[in-house]
C-alpha positions, 0 to 999 in steps of 0.5 A: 945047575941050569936046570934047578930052581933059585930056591934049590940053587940056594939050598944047595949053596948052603949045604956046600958053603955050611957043610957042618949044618945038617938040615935037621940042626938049621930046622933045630935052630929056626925052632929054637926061638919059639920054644918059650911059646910051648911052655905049659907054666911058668916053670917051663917058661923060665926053663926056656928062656934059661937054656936061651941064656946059658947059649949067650951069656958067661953068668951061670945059670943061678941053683935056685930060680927067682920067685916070680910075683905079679904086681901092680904098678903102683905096688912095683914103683913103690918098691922101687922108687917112683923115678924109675917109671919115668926113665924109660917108660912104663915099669914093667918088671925089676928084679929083687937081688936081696930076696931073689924076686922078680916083680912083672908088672901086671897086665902081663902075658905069657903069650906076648913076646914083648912081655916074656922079654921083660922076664928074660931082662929080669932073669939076666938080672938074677944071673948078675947078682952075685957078681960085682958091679960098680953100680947096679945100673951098669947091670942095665946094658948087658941085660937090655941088649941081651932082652933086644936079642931074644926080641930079634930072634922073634922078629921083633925090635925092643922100643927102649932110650938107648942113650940113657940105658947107656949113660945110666950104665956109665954111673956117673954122677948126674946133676953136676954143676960147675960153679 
């Protein structure tokens, strides 16, 4: 292979090395990530970000999707308490499993991939609900990481306190004096 650039050199390897990925299956797979930015409505854009999930996760995607409203912050604290604010900064969305509703924090923008994040972490939710959880906090870790993949996919990291998502998602009791 004297004769071949780096690039090709590279190219070639990968076609030896992935003979099951065609070129067109590598383009798909680049693309995919980005699909959710085409999306024309927030239909098509939980539609996306649905078929993102039913690649990665075993909870099945729910017959009736979540009603989706935008809220204030005052409005979403007062729904949900106002510690929940503090613990990993701002609130930015929850998810209602007793109505099926996901509340996004306004401002939020269809175009921003960190705020698109916030309603994928919100869609995990939507698939955990009818499943049984110790506490609802242990539902926190699955949808955190799962909302750091789609992030990464976009080349993009997500700011969150890992040690309390972890420690919250243990549900123990806090607060435990020794007397």
């Amino acid at each position: 292979m004297p004769s071949c650039s780096f690039a090709v050199a590279l190219a070639m390897a990968g076609v030896f090395l992935f003979p099951a990925l065609s070129r067109a299956e590598t383009a798909i797979r680049i693309a995919a990530p980005t699909e959710w930015r085409q999306a024309d409505d927030m239909q098509a854009l939980v539609s996306s970000l649905e078929d993102w999930l039913d690649a990665r996760v075993d909870w099945p995607r729910r017959e009736v999707p979540p009603r989706i409203r935008f809220v204030s912050q005052w409005q979403a604290a007062a729904r949900y308490g106002v510690t929940a604010s503090f613990q990993r900064g701002r609130l930015q969305g929850l998810y209602d499993p007793g109505s099926s509703e996901i509340l996004l924090v306004r401002p939020w923008d269809r175009r921003n991939a960190k705020d698109v994040s916030v309603l994928l972490h919100e869609l995990v939710h939507h698939r955990q609900a009818p499943h049984h959880w110790y506490c609802p906090a242990a539902q926190e870790l699955p949808a955190y990481r799962l909302q750091d993949a789609w992030l990464a996919d976009q080349g993009l990291t997500l700011d969150v306190n890992w040690i309390a998502v972890v420690l919250d998602a243990g549900c123990t009791q806090r607060d435990i004096h020794p007397e």
